[in-house]
SEMIVEX-838295 format. One record per residue: chain; x, y, z of N, C-alpha, C in turn. Coordinates in steps of 0.2 Angstrom, whole numbers, plus 5000, padded with zeros to 4 digits. Example, Ala and Ser with C-alpha at 12.3 -4.5 7.8 and 13.67 -1.06 7.14 Angstrom:
! SEMIVEX-838295
kette	n_px	n_py	n_pz	ca_px	ca_py	ca_pz	c_px	c_py	c_pz
A	5066	4972	5039	5062	4978	5039	5066	4984	5039
A	5064	4989	5035	5068	4995	5036	5064	5000	5039
//
This chain:
! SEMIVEX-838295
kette	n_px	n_py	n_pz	ca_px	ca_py	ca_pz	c_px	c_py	c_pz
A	4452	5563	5807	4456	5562	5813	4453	5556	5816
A	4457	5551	5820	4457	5546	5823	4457	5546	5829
A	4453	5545	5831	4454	5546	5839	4454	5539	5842
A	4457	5537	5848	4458	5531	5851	4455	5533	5859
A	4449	5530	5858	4444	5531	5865	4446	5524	5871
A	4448	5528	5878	4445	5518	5879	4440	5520	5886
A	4438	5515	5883	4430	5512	5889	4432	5510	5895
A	4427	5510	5901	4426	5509	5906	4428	5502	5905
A	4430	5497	5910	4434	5491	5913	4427	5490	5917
A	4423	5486	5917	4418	5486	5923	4413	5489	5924
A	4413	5497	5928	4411	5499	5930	4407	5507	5923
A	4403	5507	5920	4401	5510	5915	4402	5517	5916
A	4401	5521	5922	4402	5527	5926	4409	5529	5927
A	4414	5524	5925	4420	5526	5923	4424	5531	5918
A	4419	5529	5915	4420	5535	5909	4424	5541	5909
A	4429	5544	5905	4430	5552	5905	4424	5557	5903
A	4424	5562	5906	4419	5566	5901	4422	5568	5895
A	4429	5567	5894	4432	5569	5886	4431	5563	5882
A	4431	5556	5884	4428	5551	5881	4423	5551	5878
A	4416	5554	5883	4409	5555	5881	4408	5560	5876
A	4415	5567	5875	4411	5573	5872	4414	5569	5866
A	4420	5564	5863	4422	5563	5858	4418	5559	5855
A	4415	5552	5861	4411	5549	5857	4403	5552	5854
A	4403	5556	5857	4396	5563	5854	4399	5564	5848
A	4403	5569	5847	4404	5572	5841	4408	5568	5834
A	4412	5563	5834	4413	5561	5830	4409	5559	5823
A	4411	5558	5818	4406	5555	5814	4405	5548	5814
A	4408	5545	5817	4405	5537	5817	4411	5535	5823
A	4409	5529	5826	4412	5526	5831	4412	5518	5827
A	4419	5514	5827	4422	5510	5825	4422	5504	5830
A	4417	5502	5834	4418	5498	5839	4419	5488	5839
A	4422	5487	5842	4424	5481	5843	4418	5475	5841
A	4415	5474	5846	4409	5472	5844	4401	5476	5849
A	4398	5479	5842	4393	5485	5842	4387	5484	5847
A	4386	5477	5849	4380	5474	5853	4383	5476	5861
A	4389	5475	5861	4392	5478	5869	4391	5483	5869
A	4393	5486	5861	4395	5494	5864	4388	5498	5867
A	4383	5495	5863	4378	5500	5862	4375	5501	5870
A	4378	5497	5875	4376	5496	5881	4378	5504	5883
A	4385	5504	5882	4388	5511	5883	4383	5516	5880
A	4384	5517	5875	4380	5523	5868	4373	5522	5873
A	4368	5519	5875	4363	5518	5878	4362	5522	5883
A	4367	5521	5889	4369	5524	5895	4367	5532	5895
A	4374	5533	5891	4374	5540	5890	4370	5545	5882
A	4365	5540	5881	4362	5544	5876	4367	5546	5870
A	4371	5543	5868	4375	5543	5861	4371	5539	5856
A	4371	5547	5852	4368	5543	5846	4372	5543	5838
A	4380	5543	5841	4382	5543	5835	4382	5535	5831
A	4382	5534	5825	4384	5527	5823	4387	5523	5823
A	4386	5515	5825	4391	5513	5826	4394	5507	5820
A	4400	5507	5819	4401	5501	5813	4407	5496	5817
A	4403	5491	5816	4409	5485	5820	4417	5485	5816
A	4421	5483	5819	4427	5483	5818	4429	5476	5822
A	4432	5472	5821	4433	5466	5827	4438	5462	5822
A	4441	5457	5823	4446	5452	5824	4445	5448	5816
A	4440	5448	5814	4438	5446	5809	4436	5451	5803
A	4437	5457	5804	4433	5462	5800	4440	5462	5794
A	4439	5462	5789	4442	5461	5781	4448	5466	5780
A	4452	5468	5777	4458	5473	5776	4453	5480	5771
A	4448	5477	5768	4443	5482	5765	4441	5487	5768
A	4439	5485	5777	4435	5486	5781	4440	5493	5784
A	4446	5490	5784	4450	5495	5787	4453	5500	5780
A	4453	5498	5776	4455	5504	5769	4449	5507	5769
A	4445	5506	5770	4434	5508	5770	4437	5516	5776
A	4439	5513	5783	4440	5517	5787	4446	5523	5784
A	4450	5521	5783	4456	5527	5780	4456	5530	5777
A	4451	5529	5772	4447	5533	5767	4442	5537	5772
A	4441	5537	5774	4437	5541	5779	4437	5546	5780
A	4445	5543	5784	4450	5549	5785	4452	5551	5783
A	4456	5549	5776	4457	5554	5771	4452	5561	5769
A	4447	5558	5769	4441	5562	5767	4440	5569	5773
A	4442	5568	5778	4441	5574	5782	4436	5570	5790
A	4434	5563	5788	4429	5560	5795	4433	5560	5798
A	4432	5561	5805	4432	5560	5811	4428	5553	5814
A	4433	5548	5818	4432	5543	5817	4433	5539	5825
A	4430	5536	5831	4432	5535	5836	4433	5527	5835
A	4440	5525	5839	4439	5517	5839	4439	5515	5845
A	4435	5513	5850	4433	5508	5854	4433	5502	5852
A	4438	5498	5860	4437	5490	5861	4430	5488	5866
A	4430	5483	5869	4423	5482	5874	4426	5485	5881
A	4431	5485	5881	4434	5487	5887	4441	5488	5888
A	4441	5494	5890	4452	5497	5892	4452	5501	5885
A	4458	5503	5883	4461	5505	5879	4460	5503	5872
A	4460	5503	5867	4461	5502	5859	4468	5499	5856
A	4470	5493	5856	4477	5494	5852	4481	5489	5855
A	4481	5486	5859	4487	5481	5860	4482	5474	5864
A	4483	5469	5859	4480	5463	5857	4474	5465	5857
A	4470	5468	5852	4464	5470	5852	4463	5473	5843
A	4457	5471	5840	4459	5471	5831	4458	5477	5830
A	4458	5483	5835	4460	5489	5831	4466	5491	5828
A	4470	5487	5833	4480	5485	5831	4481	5486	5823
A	4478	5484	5820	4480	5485	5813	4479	5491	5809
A	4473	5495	5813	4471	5501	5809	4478	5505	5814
A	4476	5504	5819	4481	5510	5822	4490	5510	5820
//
């Protein structure tokens, strides 16, 4: 399953707790660019994995992810900030 998480705008304490329980449990998190995000993960003591995903990442990258999910993973995608999906290079997986 794919889940479309979005992050805090600004303020890190913005967060949903359904954001934080999904970025907990998934089996990896697909983020934008992972040096931002770990800021988050850091915050709130997530420790699941994170794999970058950005603007430049390869058509592999994203068949890499699908297979994932074919496979049964659980999968979160985060931007640096807002929603996932509209001018932002999760667009292409979603």
């Amino acid at each position: 399953m794919l889940y479309i998480v979005a992050t805090p705008i600004g303020n890190l304490e913005d967060i949903t707790l359904r954001a934080l329980n999904t970025l907990k449990e998934v089996d990896y998190i697909a983020a934008e660019d992972t040096r931002h995000s770990k800021i988050l993960m850091n915050k709130y003591e997530i420790k699941t994995p994170l794999h970058s995903y950005h603007s430049y990442s390869s058509d592999a990258k994203v068949q890499r992810i699908v297979e994932d999910l074919k496979d049964g993973k659980t999968v979160a995608v985060i931007s640096d900030a807002g929603t996932p999906g509209i001018s932002d290079p999760a667009y292409t997986l979603i």
